[in-house]
N, CA, C and O atoms as a CHARMM CRD file, in Angstrom:
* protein
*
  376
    1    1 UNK  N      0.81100  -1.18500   0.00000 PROA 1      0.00000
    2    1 UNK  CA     0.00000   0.00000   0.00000 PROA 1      0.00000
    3    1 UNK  C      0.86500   1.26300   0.00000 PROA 1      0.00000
    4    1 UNK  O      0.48900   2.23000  -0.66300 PROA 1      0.00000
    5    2 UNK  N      2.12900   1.31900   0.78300 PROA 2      0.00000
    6    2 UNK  CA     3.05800   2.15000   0.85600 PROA 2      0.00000
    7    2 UNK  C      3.62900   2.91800  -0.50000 PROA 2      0.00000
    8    2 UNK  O      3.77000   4.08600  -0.86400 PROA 2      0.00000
    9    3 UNK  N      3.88000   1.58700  -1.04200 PROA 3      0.00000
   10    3 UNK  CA     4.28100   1.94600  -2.65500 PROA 3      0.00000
   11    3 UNK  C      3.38300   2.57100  -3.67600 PROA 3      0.00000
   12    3 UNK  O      3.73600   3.33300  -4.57600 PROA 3      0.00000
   13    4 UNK  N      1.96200   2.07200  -3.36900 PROA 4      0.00000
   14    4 UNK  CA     1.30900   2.60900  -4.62500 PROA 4      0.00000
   15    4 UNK  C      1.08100   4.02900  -3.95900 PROA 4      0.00000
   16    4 UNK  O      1.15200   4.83400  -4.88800 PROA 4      0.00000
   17    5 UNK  N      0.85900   4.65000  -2.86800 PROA 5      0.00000
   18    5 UNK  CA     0.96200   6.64300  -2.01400 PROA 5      0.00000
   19    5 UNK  C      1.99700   6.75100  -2.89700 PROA 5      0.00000
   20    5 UNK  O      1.72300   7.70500  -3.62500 PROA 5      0.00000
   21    6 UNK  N      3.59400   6.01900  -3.38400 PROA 6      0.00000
   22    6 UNK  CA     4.35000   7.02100  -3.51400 PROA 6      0.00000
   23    6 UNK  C      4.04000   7.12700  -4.76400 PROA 6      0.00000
   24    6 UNK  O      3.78400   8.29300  -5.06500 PROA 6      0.00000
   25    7 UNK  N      3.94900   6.32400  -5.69200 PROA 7      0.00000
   26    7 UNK  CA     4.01000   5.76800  -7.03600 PROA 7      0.00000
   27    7 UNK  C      2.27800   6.98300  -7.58100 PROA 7      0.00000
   28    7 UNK  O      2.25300   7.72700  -8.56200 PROA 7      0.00000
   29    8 UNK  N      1.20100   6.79000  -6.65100 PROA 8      0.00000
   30    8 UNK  CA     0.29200   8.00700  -7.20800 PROA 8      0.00000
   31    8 UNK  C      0.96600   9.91700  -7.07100 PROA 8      0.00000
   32    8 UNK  O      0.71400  10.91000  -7.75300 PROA 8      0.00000
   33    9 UNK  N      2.09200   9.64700  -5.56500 PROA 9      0.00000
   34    9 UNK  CA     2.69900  11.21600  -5.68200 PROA 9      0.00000
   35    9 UNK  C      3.53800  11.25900  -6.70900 PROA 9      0.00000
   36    9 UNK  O      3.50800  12.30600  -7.35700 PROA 9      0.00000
   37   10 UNK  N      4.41000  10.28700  -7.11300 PROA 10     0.00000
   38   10 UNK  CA     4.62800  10.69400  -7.95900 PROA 10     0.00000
   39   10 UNK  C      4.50600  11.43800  -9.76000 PROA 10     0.00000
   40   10 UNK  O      5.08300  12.35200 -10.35000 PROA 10     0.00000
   41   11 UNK  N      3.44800  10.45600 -10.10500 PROA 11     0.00000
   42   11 UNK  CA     2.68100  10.83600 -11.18300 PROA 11     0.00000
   43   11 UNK  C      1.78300  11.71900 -11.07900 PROA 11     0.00000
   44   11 UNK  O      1.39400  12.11800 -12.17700 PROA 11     0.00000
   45   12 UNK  N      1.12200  12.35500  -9.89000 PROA 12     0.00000
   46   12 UNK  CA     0.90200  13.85400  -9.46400 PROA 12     0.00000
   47   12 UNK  C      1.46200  14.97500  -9.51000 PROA 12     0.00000
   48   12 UNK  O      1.06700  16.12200  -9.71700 PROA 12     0.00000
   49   13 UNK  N      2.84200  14.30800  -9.20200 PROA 13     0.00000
   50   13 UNK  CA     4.08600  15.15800  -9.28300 PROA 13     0.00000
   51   13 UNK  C      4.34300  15.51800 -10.97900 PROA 13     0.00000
   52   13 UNK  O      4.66200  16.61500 -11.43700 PROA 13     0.00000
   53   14 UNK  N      4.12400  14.37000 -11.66300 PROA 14     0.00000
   54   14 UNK  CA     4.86800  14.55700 -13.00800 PROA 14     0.00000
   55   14 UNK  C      3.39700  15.48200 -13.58100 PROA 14     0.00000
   56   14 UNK  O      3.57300  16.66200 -13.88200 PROA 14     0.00000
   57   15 UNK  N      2.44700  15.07300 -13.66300 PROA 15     0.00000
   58   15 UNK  CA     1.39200  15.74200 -14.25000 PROA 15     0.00000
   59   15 UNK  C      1.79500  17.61300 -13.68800 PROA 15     0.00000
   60   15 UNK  O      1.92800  18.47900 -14.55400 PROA 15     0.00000
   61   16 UNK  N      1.87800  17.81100 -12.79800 PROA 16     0.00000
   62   16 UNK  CA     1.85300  19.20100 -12.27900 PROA 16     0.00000
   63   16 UNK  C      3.26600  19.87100 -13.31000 PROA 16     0.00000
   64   16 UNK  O      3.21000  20.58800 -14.30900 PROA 16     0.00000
   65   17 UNK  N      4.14700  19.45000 -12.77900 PROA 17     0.00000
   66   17 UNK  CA     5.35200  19.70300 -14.09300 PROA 17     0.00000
   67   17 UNK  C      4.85300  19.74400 -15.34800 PROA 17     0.00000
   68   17 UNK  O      4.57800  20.84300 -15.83000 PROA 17     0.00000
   69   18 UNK  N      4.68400  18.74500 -15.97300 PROA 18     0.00000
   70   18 UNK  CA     4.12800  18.38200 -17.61000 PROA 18     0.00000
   71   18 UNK  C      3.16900  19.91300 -17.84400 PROA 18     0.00000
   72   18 UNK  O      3.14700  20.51000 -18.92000 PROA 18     0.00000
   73   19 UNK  N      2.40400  20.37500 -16.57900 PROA 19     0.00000
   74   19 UNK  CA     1.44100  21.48400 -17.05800 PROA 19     0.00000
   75   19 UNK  C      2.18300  22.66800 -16.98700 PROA 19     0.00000
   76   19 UNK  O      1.81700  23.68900 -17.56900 PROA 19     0.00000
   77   20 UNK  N      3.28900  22.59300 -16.25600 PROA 20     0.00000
   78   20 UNK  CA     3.81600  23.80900 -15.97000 PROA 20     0.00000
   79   20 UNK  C      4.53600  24.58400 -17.04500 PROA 20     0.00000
   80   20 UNK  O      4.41800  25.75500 -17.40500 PROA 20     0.00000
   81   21 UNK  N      5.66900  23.15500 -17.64700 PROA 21     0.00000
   82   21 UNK  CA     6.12000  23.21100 -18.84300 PROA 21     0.00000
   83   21 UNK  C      5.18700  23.49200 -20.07500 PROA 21     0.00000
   84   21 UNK  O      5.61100  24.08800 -21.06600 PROA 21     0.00000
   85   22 UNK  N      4.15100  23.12500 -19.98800 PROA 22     0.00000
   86   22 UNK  CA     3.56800  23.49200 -21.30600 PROA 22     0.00000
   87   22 UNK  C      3.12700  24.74100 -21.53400 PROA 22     0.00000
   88   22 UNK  O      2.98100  25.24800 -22.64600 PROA 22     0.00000
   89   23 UNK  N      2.72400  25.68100 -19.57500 PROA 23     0.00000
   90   23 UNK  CA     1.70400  26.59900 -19.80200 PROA 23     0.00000
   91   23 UNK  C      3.49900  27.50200 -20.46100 PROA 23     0.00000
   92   23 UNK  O      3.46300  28.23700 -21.44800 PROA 23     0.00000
   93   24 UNK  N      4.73100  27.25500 -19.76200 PROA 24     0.00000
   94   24 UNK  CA     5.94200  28.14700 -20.14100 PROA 24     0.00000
   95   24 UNK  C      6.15700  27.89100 -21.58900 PROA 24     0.00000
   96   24 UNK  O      6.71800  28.88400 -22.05200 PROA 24     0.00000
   97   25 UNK  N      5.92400  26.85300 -22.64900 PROA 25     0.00000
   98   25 UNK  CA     6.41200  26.70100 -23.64200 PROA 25     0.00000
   99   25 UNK  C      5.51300  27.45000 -24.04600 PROA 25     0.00000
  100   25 UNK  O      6.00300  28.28800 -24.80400 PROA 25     0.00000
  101   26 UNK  N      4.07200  27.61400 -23.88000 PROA 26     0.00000
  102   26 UNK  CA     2.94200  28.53200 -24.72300 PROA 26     0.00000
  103   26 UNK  C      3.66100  30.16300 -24.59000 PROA 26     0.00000
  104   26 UNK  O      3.83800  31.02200 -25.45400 PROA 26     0.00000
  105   27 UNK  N      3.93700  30.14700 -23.28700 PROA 27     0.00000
  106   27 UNK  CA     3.93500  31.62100 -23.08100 PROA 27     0.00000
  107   27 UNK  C      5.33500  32.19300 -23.69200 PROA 27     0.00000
  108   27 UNK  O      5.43900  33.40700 -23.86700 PROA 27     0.00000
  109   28 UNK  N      6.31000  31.39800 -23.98500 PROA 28     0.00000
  110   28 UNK  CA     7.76600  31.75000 -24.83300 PROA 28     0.00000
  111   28 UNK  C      7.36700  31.64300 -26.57400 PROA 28     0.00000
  112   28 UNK  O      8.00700  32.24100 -27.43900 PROA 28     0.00000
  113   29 UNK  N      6.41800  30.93200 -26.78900 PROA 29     0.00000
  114   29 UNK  CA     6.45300  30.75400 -28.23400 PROA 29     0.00000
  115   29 UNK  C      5.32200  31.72500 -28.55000 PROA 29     0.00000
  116   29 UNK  O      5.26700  31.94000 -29.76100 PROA 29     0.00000
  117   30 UNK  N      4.23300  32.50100 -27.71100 PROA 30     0.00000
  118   30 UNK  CA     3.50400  33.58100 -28.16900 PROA 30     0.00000
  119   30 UNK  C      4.11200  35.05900 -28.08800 PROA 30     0.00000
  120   30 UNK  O      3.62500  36.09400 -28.54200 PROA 30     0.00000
  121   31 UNK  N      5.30300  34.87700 -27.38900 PROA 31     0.00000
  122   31 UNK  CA     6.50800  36.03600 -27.07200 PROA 31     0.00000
  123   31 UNK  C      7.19500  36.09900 -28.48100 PROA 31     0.00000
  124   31 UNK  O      7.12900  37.13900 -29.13600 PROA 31     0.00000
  125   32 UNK  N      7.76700  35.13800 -28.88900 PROA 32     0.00000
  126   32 UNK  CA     8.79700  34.98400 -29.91700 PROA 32     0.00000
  127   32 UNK  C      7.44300  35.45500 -31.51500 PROA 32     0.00000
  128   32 UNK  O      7.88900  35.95000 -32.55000 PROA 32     0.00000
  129   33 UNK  N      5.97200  35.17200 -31.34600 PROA 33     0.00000
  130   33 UNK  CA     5.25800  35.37700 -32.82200 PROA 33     0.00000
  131   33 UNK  C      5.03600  36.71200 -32.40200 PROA 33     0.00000
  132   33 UNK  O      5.26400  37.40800 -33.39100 PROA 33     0.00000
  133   34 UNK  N      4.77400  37.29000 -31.63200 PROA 34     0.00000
  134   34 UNK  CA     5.00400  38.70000 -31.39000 PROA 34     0.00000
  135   34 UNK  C      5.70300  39.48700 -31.80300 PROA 34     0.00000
  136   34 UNK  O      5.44300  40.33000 -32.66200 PROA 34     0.00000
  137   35 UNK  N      6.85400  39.28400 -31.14500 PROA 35     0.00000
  138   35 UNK  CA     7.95100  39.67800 -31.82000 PROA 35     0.00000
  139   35 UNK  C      8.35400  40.35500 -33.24300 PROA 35     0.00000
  140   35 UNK  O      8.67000  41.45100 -33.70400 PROA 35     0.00000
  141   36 UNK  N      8.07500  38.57400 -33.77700 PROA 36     0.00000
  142   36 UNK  CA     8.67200  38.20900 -35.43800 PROA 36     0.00000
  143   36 UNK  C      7.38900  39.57500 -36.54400 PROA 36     0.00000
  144   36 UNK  O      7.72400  40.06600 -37.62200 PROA 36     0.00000
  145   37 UNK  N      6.63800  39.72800 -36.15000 PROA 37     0.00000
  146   37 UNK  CA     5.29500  40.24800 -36.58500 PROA 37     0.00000
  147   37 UNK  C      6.06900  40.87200 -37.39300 PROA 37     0.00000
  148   37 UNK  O      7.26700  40.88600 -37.11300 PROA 37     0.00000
  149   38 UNK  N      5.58600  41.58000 -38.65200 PROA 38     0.00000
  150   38 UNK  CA     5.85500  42.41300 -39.17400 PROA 38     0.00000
  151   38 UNK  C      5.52100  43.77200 -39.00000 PROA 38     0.00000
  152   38 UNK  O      4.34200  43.74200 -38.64600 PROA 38     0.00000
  153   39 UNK  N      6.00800  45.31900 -39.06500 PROA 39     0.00000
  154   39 UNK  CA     5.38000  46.22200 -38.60600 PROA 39     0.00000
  155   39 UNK  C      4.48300  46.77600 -39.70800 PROA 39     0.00000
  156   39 UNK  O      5.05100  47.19600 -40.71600 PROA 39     0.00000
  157   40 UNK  N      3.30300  46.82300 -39.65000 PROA 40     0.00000
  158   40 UNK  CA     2.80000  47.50100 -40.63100 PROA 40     0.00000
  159   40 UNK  C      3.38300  49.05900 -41.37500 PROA 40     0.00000
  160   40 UNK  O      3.52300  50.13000 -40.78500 PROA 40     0.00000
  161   41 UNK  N      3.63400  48.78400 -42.72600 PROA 41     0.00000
  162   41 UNK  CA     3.90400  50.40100 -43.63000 PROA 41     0.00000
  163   41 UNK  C      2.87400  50.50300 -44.57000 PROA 41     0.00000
  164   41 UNK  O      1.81300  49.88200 -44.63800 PROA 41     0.00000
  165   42 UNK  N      3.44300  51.56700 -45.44400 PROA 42     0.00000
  166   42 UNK  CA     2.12700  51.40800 -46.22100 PROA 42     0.00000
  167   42 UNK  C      2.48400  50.52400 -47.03200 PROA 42     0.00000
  168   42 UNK  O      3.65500  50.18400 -47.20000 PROA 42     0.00000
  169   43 UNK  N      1.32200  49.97100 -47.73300 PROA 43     0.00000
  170   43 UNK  CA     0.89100  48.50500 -48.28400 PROA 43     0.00000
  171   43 UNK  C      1.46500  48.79900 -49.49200 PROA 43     0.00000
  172   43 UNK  O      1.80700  49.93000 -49.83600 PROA 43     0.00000
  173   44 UNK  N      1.56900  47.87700 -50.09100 PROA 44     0.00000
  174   44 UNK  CA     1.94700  47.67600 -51.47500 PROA 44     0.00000
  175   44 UNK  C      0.90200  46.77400 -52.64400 PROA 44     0.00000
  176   44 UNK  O      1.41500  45.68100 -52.88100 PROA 44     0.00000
  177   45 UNK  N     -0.05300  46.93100 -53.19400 PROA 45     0.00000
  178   45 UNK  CA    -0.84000  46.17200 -53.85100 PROA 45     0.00000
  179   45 UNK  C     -0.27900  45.93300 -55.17300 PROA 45     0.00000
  180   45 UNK  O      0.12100  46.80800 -55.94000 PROA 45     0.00000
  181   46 UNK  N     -0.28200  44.57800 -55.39300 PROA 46     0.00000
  182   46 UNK  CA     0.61000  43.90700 -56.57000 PROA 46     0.00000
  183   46 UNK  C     -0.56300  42.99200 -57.14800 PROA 46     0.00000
  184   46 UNK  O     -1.15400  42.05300 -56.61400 PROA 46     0.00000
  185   47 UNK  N     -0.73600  43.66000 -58.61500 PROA 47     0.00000
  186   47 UNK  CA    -1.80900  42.93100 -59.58900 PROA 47     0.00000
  187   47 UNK  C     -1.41200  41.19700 -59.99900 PROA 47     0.00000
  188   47 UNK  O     -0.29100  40.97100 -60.45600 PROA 47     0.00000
  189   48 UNK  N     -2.12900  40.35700 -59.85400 PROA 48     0.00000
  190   48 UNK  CA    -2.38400  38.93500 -60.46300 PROA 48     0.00000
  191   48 UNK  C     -2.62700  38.71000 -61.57500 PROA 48     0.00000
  192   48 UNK  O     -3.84700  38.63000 -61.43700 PROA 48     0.00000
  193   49 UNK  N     -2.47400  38.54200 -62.56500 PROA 49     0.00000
  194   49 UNK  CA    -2.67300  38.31500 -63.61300 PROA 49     0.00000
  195   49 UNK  C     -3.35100  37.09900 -64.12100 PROA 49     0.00000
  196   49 UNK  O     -2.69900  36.34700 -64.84600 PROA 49     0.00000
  197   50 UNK  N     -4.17000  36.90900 -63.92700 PROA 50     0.00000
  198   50 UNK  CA    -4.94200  35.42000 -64.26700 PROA 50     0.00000
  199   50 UNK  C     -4.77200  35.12400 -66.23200 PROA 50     0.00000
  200   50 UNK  O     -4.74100  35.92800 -67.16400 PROA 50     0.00000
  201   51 UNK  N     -4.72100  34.15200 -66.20300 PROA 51     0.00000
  202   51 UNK  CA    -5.28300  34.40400 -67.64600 PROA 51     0.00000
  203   51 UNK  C     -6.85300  33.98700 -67.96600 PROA 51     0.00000
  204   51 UNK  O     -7.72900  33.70700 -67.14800 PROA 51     0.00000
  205   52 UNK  N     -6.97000  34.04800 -69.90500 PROA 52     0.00000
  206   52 UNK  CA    -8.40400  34.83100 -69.99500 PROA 52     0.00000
  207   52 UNK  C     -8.86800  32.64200 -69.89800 PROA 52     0.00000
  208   52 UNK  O     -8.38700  31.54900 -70.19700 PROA 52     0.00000
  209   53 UNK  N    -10.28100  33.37700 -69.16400 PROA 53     0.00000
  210   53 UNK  CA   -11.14500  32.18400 -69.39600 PROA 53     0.00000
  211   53 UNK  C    -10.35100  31.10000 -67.59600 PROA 53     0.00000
  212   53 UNK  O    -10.30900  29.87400 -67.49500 PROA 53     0.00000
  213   54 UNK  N    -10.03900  31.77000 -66.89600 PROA 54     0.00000
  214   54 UNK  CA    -9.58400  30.92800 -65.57900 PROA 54     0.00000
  215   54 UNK  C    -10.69100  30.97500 -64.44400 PROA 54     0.00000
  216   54 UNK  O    -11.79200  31.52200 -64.39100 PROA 54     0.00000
  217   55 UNK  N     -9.98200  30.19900 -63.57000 PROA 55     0.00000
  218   55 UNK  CA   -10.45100  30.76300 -62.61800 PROA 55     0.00000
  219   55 UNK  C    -10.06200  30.14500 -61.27200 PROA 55     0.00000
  220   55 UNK  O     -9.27300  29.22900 -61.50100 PROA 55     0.00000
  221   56 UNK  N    -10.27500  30.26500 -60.07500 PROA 56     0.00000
  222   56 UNK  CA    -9.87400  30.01900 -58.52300 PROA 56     0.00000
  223   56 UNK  C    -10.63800  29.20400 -58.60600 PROA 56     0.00000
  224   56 UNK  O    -11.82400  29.42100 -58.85500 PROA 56     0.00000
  225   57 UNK  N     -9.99000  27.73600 -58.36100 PROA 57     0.00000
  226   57 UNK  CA   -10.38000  26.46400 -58.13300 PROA 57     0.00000
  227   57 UNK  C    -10.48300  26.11900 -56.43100 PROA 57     0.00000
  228   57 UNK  O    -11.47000  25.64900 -55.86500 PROA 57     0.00000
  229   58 UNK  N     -9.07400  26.52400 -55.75200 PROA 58     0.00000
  230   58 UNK  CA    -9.21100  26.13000 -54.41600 PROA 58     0.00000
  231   58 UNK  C     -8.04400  27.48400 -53.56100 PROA 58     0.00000
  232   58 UNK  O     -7.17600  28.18200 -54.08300 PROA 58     0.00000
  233   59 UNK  N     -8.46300  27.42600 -52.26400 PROA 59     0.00000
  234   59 UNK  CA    -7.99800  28.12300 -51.94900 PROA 59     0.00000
  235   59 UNK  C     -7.63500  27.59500 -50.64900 PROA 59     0.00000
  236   59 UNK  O     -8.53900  27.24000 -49.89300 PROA 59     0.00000
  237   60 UNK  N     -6.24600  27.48600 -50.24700 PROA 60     0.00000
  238   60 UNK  CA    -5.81100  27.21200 -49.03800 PROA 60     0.00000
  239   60 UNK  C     -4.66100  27.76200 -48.30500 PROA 60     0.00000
  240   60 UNK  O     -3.83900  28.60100 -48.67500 PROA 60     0.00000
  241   61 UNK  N     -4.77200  27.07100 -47.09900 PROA 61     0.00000
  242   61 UNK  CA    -3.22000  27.97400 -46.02100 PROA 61     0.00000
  243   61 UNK  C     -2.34300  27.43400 -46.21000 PROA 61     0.00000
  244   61 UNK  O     -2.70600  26.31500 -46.57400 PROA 61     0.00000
  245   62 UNK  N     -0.86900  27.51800 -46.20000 PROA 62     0.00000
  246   62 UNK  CA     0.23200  27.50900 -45.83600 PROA 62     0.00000
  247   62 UNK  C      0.93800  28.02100 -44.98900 PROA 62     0.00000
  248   62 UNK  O      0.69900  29.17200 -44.62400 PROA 62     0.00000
  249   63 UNK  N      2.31500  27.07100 -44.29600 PROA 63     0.00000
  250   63 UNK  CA     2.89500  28.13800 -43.12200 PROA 63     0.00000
  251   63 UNK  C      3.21000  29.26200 -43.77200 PROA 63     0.00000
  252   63 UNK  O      3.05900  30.27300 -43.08700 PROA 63     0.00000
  253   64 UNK  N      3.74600  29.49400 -45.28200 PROA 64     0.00000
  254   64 UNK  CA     4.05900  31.15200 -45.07100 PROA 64     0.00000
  255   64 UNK  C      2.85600  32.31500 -45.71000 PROA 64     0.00000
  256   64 UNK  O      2.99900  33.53300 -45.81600 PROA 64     0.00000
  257   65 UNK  N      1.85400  31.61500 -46.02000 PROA 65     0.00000
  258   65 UNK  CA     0.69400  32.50700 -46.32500 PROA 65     0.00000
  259   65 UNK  C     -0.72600  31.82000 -46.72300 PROA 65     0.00000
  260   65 UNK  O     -1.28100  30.96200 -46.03700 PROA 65     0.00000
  261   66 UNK  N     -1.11600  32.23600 -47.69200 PROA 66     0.00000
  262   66 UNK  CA    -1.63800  31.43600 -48.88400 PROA 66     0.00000
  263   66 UNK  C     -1.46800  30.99100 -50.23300 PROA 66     0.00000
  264   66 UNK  O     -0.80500  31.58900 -51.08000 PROA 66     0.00000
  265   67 UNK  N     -2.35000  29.47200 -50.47300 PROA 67     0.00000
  266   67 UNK  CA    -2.20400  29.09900 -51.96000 PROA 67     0.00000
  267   67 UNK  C     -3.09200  29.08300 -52.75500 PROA 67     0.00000
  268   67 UNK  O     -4.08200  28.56600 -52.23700 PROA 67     0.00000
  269   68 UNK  N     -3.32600  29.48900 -54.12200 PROA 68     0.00000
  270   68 UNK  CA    -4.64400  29.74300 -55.01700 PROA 68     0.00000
  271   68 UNK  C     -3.86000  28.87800 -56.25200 PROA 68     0.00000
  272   68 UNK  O     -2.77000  28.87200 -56.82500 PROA 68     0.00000
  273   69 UNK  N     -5.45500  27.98100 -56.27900 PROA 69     0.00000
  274   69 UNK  CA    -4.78600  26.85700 -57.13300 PROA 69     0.00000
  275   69 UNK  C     -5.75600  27.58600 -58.74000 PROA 69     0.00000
  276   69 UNK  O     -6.74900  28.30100 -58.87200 PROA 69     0.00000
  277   70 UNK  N     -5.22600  27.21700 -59.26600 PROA 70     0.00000
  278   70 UNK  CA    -6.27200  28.10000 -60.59100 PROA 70     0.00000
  279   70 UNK  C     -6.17100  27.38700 -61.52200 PROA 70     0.00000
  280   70 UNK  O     -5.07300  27.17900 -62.03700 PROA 70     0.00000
  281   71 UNK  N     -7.52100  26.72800 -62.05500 PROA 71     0.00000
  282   71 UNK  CA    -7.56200  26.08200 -63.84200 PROA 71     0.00000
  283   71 UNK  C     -7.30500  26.87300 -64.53100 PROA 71     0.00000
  284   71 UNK  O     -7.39700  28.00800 -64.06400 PROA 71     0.00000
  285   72 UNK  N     -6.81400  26.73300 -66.11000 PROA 72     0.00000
  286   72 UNK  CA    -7.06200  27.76800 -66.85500 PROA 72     0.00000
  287   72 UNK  C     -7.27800  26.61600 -68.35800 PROA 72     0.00000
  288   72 UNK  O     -7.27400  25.39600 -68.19600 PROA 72     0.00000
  289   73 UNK  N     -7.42900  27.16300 -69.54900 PROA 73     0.00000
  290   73 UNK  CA    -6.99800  26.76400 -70.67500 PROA 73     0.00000
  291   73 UNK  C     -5.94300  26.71400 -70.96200 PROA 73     0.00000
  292   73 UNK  O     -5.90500  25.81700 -71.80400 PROA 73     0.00000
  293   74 UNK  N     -4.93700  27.11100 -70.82200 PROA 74     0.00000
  294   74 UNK  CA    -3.32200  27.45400 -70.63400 PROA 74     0.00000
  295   74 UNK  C     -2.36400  26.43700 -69.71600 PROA 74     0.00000
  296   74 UNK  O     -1.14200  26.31100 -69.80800 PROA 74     0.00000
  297   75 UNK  N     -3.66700  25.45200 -68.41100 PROA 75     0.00000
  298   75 UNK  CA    -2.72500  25.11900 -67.83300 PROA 75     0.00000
  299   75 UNK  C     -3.55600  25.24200 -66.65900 PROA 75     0.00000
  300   75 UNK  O     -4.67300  25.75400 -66.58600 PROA 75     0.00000
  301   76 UNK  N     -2.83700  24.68300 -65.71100 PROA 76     0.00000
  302   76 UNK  CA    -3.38500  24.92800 -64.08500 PROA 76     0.00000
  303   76 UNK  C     -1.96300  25.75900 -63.56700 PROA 76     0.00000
  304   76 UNK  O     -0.93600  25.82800 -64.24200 PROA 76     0.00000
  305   77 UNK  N     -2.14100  26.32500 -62.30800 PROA 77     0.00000
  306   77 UNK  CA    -0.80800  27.44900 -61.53000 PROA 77     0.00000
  307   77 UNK  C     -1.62000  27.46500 -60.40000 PROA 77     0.00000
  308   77 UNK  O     -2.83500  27.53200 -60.21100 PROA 77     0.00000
  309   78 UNK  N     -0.29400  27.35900 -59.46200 PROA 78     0.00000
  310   78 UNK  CA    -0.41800  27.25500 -57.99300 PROA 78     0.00000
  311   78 UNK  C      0.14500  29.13400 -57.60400 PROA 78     0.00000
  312   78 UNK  O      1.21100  29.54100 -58.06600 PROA 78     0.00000
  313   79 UNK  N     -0.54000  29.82900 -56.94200 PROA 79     0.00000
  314   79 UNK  CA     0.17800  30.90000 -56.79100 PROA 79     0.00000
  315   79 UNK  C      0.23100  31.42000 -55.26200 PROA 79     0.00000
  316   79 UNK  O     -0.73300  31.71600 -54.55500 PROA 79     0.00000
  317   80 UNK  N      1.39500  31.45000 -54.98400 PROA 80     0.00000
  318   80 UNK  CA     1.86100  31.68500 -53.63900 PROA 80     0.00000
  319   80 UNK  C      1.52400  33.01200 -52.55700 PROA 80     0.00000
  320   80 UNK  O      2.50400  33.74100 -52.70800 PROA 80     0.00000
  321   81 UNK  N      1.02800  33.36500 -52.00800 PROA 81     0.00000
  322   81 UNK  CA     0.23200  34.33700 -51.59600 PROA 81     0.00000
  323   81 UNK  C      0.87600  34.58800 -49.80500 PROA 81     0.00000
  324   81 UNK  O      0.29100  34.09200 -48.84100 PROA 81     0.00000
  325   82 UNK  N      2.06700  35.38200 -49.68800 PROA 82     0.00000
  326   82 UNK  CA     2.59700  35.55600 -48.28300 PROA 82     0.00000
  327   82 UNK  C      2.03700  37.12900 -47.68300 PROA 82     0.00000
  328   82 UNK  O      2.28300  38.13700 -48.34600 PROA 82     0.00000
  329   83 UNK  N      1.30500  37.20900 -46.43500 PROA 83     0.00000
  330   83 UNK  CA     0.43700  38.37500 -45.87000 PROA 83     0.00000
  331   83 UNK  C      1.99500  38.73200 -44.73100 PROA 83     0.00000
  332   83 UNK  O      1.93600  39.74800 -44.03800 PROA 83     0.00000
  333   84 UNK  N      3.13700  37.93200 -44.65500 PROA 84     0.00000
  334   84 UNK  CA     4.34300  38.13200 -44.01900 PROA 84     0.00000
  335   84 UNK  C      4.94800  39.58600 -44.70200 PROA 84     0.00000
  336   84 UNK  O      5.47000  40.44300 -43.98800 PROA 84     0.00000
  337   85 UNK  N      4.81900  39.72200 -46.01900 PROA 85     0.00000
  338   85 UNK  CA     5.20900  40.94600 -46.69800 PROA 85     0.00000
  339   85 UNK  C      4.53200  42.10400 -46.51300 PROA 85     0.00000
  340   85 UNK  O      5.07900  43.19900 -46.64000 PROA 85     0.00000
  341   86 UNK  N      3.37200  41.96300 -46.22000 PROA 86     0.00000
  342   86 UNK  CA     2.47600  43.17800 -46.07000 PROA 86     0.00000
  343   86 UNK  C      2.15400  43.85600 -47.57200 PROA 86     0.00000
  344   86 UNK  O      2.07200  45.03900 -47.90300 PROA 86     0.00000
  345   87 UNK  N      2.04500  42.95200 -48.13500 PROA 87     0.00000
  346   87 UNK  CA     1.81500  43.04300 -49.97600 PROA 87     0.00000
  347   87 UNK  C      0.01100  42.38600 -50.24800 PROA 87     0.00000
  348   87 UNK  O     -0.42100  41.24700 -50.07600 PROA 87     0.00000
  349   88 UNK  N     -0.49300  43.27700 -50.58500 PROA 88     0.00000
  350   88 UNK  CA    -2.10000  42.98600 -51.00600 PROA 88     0.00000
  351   88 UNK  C     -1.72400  42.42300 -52.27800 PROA 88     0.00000
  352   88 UNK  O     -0.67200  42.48200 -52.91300 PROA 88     0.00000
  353   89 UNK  N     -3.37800  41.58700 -52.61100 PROA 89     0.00000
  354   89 UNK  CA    -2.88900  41.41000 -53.82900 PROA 89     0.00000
  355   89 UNK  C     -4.04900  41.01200 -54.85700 PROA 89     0.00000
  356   89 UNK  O     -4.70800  39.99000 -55.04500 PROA 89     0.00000
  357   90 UNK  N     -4.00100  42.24500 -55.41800 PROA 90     0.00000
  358   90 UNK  CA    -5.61800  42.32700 -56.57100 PROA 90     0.00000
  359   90 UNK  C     -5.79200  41.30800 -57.58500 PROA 90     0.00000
  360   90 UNK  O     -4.70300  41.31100 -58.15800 PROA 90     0.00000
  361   91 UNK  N     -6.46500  40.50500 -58.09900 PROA 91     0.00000
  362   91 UNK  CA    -6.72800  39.49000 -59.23300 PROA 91     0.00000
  363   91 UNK  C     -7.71000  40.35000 -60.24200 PROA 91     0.00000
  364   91 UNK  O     -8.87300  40.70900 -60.05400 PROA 91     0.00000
  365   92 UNK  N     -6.64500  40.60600 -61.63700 PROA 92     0.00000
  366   92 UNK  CA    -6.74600  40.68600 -62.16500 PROA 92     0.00000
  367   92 UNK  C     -7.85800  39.33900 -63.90800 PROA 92     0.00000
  368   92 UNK  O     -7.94700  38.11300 -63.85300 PROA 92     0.00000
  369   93 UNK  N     -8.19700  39.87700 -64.60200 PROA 93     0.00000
  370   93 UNK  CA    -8.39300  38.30900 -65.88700 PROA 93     0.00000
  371   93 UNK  C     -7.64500  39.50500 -66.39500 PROA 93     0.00000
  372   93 UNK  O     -7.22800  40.55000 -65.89600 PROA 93     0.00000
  373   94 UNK  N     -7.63600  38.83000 -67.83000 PROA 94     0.00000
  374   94 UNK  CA    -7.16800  39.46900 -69.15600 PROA 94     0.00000
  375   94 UNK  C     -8.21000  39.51800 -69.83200 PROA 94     0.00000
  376   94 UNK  O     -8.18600  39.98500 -70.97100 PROA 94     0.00000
């Protein structure tokens, strides 16, 4: 009976750590995206050029921004879309 008191303090013990560490790893890694932020200037809006007869098939995230997948007659194009630059970015057709 002796053993299993220590054997539950201990894994009491480890759980309390395990939380402690995690609440410090949250609170160093929301320090460090802070940080990294970019400062807002003024914007820069940079035209897309689609070609004629396309269009935005899918649209998804990536770690460094977004991706716009686009059919066209010409072809399909993946186009890379980073909000890290502070660069807008208008879609144009032809």
């Amino acid at each position: 009976m002796q053993g299993m008191k220590i054997l539950v303090g201990v894994m009491s013990l480890m759980i309390v750590i395990c939380i402690g560490l995690l609440a410090y790893g949250l609170a160093t890694k929301t320090g460090e995206l802070a940080a990294e932020k970019p400062k807002a200037t003024a914007e820069t809006i940079t035209e897309l050029q689609l070609p004629a007869l396309s269009r935005i098939e899918r649209m998804s995230g990536d770690s460094d921004g977004a991706v716009l997948y686009v059919e066209s007659t010409e072809g399909d194009y993946l186009y890379f879309v980073s909000p890290a630059s502070s660069v807008r970015i208008r879609i144009k057709r032809q």
